[in-house]
N, C-alpha and C positions, 0 to 999 in steps of 0.2 A: 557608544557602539550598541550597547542593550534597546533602547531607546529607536536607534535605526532598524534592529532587527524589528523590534516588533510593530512598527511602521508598517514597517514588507508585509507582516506575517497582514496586518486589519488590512493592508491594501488589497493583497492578494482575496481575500475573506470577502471582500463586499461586494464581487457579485451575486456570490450565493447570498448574502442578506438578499438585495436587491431583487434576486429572484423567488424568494420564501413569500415577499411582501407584496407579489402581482397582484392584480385588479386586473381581471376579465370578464366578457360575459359574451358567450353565444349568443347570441339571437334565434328565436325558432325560425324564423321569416329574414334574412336576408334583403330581401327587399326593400325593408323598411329600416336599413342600415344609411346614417346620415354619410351623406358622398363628401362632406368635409368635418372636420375640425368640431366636436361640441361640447361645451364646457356643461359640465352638473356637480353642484357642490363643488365648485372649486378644483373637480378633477377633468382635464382635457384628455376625452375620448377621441379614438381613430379608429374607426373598422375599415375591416377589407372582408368583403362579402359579409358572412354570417359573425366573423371572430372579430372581437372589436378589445381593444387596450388601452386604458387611462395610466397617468401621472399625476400624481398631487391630488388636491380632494382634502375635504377636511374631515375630523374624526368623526367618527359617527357608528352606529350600528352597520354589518355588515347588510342586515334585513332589509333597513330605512334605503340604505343606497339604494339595495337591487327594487326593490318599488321605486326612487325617484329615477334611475336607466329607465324602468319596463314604461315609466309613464309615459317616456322621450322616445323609446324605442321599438315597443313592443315587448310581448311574452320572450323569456327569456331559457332556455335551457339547462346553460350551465352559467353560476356565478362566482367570482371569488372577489371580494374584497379587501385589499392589503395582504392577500393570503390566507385566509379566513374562505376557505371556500361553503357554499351552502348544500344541506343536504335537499333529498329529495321533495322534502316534508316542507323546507323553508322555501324551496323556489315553487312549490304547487303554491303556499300562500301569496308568496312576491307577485305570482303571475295573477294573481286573483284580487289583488289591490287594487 
């Protein structure tokens, strides 16, 4: 019975994980938001407009990613990697790689 409860209790729990651990990134420019499907490092991005969302992706520095997006994508805004979002100071360098 112990064992079922706390089944419930992680099932219940995992979307806030899921949602702690996002990957996003604005784009400055919209325009140069891929109109399908692109894989980098192993994580498959989707934008719509300017806001764009991955899944999967393999470990790596927060930084390293948002340089290999901004190469595919352009200058980027706002970033967050697995949750790990970046400050202001890291996305002026990302955008400058």
């Amino acid at each position: 019975m112990r064992a079922l409860v706390l089944a419930a209790a992680l099932f219940a729990a995992a979307p806030a994980f899921a949602e702690s651990a996002s990957t996003t990134a604005t784009l400055a420019d919209a325009a140069k938001a891929p109109a399908s499907r692109t894989i980098i490092d192993g994580a498959s991005w989707r934008c719509e407009g300017a806001s764009c969302t991955a899944t999967g992706g393999s470990s790596q520095p927060a930084t390293r990613a948002c340089r290999r997006v901004v190469a595919r994508f352009g200058a980027v805004s706002a970033f967050t990697w697995k949750g790990e979002a970046l400050s202001a100071e890291q996305l002026t360098a990302c955008n400058a790689a």
